[in-house]
N, CA, C and O atoms as a GROMACS GRO file, in nm:
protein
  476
    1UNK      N    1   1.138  -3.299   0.033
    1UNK     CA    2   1.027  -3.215   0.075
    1UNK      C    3   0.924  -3.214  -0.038
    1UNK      O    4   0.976  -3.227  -0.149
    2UNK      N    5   0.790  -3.201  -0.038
    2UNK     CA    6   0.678  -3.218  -0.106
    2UNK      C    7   0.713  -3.050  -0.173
    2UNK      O    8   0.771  -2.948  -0.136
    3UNK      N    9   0.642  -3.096  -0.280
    3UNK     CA   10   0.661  -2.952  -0.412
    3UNK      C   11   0.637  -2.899  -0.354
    3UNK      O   12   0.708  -2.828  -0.282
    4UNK      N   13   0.443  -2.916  -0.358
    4UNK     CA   14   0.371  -2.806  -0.266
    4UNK      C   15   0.432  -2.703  -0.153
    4UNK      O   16   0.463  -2.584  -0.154
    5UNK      N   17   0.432  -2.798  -0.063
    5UNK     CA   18   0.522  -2.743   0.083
    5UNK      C   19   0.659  -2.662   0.055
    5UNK      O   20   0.696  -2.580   0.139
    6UNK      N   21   0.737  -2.685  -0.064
    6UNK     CA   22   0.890  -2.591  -0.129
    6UNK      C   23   0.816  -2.468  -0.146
    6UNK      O   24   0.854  -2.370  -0.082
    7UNK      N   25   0.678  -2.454  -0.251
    7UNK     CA   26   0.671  -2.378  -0.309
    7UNK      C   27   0.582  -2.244  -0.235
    7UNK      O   28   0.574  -2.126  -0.270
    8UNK      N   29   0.514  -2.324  -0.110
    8UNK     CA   30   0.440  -2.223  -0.028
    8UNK      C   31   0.585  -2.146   0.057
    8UNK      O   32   0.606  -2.026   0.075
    9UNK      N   33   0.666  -2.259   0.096
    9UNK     CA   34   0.758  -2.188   0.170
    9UNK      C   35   0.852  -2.112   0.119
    9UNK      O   36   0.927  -2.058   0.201
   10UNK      N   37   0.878  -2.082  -0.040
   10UNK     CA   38   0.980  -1.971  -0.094
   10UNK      C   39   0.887  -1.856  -0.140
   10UNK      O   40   0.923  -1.750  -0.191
   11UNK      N   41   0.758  -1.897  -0.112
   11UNK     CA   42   0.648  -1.787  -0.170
   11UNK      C   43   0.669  -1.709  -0.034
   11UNK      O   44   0.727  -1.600  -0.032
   12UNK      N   45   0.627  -1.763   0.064
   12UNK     CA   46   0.615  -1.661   0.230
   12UNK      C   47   0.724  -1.598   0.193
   12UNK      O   48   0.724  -1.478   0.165
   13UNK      N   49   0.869  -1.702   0.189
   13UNK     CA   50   0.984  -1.618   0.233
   13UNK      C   51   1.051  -1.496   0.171
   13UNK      O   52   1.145  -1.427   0.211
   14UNK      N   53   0.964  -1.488   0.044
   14UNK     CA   54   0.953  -1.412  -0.066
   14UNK      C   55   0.845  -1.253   0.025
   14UNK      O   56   0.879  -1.135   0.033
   15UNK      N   57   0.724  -1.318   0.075
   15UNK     CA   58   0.673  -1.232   0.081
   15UNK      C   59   0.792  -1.119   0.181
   15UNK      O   60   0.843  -1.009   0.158
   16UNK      N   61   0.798  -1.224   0.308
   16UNK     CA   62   0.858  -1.168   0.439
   16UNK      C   63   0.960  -1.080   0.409
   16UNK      O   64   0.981  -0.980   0.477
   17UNK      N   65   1.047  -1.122   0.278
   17UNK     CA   66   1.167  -1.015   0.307
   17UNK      C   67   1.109  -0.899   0.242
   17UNK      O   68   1.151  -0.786   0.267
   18UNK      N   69   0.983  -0.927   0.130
   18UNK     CA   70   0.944  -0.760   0.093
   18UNK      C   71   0.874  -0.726   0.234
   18UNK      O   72   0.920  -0.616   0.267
   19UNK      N   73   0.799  -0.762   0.315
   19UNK     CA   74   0.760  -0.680   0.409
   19UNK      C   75   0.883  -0.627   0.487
   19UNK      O   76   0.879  -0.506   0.510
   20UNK      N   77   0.981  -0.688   0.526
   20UNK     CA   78   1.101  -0.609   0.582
   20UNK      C   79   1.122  -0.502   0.487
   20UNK      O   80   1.092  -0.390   0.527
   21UNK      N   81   1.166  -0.513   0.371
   21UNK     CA   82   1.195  -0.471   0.298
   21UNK      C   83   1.125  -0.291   0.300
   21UNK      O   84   1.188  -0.186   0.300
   22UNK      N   85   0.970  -0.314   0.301
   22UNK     CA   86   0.880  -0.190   0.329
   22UNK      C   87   0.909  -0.150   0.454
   22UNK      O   88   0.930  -0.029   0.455
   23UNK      N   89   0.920  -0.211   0.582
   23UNK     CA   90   0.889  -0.172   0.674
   23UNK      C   91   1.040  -0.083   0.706
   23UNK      O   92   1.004  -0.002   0.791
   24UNK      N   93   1.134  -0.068   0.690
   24UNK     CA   94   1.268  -0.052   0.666
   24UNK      C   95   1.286   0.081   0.605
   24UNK      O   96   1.350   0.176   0.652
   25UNK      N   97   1.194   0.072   0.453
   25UNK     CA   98   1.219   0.219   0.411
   25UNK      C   99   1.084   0.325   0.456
   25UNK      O  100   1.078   0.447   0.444
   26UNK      N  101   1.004   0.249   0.500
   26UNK     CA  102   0.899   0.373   0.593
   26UNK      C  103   0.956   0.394   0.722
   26UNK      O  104   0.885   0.463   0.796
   27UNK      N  105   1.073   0.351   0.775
   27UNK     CA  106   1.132   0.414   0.921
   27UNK      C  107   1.279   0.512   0.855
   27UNK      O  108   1.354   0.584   0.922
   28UNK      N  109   1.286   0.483   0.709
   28UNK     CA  110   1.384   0.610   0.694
   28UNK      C  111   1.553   0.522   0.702
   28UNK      O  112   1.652   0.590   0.729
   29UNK      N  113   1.567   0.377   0.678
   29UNK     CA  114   1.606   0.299   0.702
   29UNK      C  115   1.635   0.266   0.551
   29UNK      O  116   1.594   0.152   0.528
   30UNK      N  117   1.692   0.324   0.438
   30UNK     CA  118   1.754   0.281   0.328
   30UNK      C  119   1.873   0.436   0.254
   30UNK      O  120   1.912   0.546   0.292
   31UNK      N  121   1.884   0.363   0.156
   31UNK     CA  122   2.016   0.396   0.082
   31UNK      C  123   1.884   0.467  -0.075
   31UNK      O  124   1.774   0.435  -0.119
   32UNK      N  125   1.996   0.579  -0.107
   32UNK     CA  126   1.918   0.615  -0.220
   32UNK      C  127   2.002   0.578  -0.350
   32UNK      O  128   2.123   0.598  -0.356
   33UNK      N  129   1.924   0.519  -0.458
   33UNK     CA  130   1.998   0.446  -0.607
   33UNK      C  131   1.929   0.546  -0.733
   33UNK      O  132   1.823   0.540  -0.796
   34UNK      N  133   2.040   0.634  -0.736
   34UNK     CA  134   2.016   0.724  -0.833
   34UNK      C  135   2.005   0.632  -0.990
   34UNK      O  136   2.070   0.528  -1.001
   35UNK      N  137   1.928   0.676  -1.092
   35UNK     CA  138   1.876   0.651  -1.190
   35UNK      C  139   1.965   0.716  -1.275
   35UNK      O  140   1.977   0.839  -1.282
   36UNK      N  141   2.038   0.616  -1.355
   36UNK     CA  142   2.153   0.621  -1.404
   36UNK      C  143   2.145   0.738  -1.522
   36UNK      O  144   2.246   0.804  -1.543
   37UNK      N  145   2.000   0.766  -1.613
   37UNK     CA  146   2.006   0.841  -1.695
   37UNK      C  147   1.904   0.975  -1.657
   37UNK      O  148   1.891   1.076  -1.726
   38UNK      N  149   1.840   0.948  -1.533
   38UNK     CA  150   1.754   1.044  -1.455
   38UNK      C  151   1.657   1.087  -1.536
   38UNK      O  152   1.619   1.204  -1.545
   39UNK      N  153   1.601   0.963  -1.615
   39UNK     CA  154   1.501   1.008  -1.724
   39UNK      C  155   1.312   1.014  -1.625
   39UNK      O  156   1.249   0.923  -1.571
   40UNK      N  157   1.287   1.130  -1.639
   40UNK     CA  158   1.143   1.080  -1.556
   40UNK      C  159   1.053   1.032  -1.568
   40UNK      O  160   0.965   1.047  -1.483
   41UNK      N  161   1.033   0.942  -1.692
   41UNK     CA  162   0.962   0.877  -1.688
   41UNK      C  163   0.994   0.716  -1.719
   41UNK      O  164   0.925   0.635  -1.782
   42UNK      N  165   1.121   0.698  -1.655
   42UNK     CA  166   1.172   0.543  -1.585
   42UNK      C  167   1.060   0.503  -1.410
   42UNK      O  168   1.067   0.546  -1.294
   43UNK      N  169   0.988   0.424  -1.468
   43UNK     CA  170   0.895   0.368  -1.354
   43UNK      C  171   1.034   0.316  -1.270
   43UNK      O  172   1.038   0.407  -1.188
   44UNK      N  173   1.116   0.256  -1.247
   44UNK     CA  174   1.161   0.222  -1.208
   44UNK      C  175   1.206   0.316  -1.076
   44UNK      O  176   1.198   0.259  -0.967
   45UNK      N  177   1.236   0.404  -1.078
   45UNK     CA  178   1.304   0.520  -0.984
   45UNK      C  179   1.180   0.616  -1.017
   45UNK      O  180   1.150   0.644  -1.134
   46UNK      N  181   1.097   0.676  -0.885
   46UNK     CA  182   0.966   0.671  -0.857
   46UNK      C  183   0.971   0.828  -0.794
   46UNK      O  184   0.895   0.916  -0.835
   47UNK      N  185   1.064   0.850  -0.697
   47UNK     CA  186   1.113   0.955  -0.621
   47UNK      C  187   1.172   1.042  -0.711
   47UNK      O  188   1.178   1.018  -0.832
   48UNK      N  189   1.220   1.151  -0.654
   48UNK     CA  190   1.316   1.252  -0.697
   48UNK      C  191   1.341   1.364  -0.557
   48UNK      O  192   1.264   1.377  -0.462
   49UNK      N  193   1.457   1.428  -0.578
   49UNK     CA  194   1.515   1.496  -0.504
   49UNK      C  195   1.537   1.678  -0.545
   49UNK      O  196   1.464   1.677  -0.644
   50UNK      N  197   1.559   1.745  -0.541
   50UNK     CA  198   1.643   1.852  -0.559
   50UNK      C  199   1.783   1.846  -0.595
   50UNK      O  200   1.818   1.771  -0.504
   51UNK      N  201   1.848   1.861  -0.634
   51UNK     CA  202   2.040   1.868  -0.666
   51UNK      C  203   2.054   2.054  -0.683
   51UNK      O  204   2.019   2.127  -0.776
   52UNK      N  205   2.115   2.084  -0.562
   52UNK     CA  206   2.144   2.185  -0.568
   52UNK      C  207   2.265   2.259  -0.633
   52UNK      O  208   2.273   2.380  -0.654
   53UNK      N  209   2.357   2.162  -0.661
   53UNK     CA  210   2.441   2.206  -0.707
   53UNK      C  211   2.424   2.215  -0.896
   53UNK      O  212   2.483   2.277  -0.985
   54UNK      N  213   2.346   2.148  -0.892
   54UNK     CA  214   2.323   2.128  -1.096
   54UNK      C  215   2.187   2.191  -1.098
   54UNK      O  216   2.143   2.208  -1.212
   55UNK      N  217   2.113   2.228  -1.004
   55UNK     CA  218   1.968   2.288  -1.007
   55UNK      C  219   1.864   2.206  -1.078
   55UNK      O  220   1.767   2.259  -1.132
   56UNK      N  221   1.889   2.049  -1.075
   56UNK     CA  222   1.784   1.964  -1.127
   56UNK      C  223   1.715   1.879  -1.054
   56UNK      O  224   1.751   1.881  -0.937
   57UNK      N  225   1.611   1.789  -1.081
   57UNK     CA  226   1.545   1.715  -0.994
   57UNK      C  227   1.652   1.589  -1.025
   57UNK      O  228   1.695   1.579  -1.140
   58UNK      N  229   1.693   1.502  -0.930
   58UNK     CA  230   1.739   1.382  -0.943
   58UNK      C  231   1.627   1.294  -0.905
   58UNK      O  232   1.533   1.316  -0.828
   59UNK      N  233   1.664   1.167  -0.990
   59UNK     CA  234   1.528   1.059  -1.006
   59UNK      C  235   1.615   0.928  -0.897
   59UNK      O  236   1.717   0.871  -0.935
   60UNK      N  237   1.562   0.909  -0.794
   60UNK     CA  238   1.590   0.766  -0.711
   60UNK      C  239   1.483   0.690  -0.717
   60UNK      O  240   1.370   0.701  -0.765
   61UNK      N  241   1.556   0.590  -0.641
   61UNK     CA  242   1.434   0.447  -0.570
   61UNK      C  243   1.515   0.424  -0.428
   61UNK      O  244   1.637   0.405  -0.420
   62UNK      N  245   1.434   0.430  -0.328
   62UNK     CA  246   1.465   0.412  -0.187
   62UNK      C  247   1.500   0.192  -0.213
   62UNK      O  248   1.436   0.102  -0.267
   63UNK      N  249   1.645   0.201  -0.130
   63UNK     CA  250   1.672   0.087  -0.137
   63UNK      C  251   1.691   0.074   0.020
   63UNK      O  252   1.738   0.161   0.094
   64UNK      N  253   1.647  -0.044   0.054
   64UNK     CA  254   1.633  -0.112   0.229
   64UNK      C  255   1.804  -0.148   0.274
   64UNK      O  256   1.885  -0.235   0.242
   65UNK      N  257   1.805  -0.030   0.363
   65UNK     CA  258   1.986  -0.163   0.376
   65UNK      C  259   1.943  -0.287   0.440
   65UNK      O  260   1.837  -0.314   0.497
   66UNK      N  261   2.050  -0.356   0.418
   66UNK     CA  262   2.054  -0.489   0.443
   66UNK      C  263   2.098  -0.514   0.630
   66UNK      O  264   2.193  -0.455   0.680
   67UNK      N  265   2.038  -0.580   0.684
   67UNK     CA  266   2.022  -0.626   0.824
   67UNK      C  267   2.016  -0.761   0.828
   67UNK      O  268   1.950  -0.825   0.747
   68UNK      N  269   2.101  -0.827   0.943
   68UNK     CA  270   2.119  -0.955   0.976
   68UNK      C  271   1.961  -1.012   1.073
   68UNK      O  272   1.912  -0.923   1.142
   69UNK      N  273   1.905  -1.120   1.076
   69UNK     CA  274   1.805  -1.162   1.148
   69UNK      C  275   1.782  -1.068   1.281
   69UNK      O  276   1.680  -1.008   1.315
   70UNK      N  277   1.943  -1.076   1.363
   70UNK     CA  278   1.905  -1.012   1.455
   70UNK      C  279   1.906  -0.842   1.485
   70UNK      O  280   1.844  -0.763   1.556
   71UNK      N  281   1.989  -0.839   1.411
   71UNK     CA  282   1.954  -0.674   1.352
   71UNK      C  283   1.841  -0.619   1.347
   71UNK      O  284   1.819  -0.508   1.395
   72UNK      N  285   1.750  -0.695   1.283
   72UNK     CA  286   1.578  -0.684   1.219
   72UNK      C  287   1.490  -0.736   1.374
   72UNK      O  288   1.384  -0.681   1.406
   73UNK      N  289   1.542  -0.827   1.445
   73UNK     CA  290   1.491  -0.838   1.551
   73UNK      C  291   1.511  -0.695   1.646
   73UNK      O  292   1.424  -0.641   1.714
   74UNK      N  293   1.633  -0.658   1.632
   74UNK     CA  294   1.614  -0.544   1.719
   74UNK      C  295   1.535  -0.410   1.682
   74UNK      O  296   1.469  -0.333   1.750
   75UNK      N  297   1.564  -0.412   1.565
   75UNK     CA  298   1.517  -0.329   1.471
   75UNK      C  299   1.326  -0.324   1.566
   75UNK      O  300   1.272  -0.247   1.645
   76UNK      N  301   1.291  -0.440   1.502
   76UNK     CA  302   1.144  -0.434   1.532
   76UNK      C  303   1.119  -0.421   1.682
   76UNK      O  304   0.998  -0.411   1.704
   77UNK      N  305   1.208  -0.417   1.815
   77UNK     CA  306   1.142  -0.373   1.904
   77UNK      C  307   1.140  -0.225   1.960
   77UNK      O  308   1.104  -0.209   2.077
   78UNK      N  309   1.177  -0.114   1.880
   78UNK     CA  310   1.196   0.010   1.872
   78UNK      C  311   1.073   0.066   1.749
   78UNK      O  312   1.024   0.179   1.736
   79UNK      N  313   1.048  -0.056   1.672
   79UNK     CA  314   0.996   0.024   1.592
   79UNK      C  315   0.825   0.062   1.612
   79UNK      O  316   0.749  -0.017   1.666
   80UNK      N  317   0.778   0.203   1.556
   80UNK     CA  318   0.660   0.193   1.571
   80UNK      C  319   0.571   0.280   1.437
   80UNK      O  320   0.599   0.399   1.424
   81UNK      N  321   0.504   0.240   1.376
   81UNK     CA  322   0.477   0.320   1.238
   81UNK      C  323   0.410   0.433   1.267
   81UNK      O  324   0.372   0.495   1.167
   82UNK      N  325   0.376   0.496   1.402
   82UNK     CA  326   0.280   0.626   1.402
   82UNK      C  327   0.435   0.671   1.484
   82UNK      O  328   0.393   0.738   1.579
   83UNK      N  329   0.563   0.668   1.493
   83UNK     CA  330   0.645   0.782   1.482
   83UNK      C  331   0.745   0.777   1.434
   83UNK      O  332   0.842   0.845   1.469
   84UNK      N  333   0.743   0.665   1.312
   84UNK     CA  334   0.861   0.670   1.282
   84UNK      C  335   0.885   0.811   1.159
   84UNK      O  336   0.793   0.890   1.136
   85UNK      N  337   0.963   0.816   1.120
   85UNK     CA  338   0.970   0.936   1.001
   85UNK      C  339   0.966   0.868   0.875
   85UNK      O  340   1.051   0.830   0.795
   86UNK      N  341   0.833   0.865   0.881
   86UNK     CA  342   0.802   0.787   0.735
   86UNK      C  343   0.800   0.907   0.593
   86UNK      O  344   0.882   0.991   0.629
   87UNK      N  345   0.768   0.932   0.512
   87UNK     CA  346   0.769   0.990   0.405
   87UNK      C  347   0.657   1.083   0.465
   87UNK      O  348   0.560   1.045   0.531
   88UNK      N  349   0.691   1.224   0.425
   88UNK     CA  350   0.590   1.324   0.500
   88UNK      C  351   0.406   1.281   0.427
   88UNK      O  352   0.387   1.212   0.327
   89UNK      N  353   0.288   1.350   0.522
   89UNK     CA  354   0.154   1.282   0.493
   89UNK      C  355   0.144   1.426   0.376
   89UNK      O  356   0.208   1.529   0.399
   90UNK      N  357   0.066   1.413   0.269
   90UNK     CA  358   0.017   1.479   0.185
   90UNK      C  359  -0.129   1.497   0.154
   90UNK      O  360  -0.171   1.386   0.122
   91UNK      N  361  -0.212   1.573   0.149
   91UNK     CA  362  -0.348   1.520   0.104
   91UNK      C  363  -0.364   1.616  -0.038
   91UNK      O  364  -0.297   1.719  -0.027
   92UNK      N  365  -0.423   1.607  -0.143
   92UNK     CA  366  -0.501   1.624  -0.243
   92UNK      C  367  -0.550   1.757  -0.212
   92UNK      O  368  -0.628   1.775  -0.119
   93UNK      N  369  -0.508   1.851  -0.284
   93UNK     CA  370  -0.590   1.984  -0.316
   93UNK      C  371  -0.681   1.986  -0.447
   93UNK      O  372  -0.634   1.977  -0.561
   94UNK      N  373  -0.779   1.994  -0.427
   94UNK     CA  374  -0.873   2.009  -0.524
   94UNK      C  375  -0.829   2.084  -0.627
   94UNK      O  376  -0.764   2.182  -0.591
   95UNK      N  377  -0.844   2.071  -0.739
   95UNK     CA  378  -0.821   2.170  -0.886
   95UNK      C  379  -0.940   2.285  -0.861
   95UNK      O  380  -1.050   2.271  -0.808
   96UNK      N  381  -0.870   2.416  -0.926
   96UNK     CA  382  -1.018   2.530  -0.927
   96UNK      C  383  -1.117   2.483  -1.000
   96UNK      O  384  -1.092   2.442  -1.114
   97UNK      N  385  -1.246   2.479  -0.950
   97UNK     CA  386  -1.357   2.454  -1.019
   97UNK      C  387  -1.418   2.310  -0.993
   97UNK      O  388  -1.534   2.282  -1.024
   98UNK      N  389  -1.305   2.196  -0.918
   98UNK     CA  390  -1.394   2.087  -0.901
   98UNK      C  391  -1.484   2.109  -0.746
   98UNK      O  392  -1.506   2.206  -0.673
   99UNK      N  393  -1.520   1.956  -0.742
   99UNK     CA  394  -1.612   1.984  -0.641
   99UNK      C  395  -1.537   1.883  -0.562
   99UNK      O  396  -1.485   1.778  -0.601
  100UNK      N  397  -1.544   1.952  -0.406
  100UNK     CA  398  -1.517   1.858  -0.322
  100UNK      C  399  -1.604   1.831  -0.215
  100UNK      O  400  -1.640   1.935  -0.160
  101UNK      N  401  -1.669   1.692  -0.150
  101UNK     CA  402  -1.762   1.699  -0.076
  101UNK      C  403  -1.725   1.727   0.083
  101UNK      O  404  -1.620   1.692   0.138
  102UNK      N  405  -1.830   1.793   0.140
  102UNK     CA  406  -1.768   1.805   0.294
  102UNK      C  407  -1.784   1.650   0.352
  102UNK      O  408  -1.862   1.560   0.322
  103UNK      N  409  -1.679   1.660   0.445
  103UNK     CA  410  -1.658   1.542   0.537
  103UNK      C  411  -1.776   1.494   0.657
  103UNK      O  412  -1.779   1.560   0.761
  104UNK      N  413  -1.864   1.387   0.640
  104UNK     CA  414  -1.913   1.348   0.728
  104UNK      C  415  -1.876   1.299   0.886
  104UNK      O  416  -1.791   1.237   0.950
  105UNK      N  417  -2.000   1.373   0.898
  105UNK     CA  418  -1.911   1.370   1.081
  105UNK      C  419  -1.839   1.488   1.137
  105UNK      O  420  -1.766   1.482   1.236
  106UNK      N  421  -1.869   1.628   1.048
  106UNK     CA  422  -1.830   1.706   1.112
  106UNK      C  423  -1.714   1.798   0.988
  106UNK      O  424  -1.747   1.845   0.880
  107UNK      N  425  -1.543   1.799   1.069
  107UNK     CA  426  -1.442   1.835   0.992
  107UNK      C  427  -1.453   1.940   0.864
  107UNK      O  428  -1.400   1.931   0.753
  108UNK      N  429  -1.553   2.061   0.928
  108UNK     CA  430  -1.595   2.185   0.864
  108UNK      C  431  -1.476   2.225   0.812
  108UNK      O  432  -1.448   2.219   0.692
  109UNK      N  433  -1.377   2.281   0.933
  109UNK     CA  434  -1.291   2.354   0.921
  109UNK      C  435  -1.194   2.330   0.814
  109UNK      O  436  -1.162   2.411   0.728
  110UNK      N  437  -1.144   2.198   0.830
  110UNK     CA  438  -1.080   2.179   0.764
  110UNK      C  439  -1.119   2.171   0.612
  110UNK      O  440  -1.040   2.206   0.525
  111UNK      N  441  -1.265   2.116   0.580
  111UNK     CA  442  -1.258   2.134   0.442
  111UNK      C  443  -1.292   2.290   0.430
  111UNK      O  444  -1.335   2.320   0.318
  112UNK      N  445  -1.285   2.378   0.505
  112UNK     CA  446  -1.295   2.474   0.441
  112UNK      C  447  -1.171   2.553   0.420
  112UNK      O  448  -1.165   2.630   0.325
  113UNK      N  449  -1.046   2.534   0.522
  113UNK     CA  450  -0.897   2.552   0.441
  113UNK      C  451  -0.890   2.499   0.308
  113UNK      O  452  -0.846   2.552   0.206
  114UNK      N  453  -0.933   2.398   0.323
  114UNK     CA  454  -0.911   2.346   0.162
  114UNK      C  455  -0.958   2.405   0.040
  114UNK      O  456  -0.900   2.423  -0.067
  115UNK      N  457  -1.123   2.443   0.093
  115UNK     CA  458  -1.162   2.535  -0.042
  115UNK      C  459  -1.049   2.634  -0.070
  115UNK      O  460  -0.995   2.657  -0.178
  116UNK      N  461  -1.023   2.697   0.070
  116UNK     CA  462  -0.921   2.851   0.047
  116UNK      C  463  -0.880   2.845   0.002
  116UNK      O  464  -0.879   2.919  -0.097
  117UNK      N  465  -0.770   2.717   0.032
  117UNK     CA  466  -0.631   2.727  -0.064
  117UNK      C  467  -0.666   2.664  -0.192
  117UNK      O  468  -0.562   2.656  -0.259
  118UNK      N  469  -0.762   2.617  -0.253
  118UNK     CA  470  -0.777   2.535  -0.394
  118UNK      C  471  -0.813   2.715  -0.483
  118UNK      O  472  -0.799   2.718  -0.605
  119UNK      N  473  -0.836   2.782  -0.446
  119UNK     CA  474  -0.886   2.880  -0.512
  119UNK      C  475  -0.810   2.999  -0.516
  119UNK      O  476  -0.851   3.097  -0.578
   0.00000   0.00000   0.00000
């Protein structure tokens, strides 16, 4: 087989299994790998949890379980990204004192909860 042609095709296949890979742990579809010294500022393990029993934050990284071709085939005809239970949505509360601009197109209300609660 021509270099070229090896090297595009372990690059895709590279890409493809990280897109499984994502698509897997945004449906809630992995294993959690606790961080062996739970130091927080290991980039590596990104997350954290609660531990109720020791009253500390535990430090993970969401790991994808592993699925056979057709597993992942079935997988993907159930799946849909506006319901799966992906990681809850968050937005940005302004710090007291900055400025936040209102939303064009309307969406008063809502930036004005936002002032409320920033203050």
């Amino acid at each position: 087989m021509n270099e070229k042609l090896e090297r595009y095709i372990k690059k895709k296949q590279a890409q493809e299994a990280e897109r499984r890979k994502s698509l897997l742990i945004e449906a809630g579809l992995f294993d959690k790998e606790y961080a062996p010294d739970n130091d927080p500022n290991n980039p590596s393990y990104p997350e954290f949890e609660y531990d109720e029993t020791t009253g500390k934050q535990k430090r993970y990284r969401a790991v994808a379980i592993e699925l056979s071709d057709e597993e992942f085939a079935e997988f993907m005809k159930y799946y849909n990204p506006k319901t799966s239970p992906s990681q809850p949505t968050s937005i940005k509360i302004p710090h007291p004192g900055s400025t936040l601009q209102k939303p064009y197109g309307g969406g008063f209300k809502l930036y004005h909860a936002i002032m409320i609660m920033a203050v």
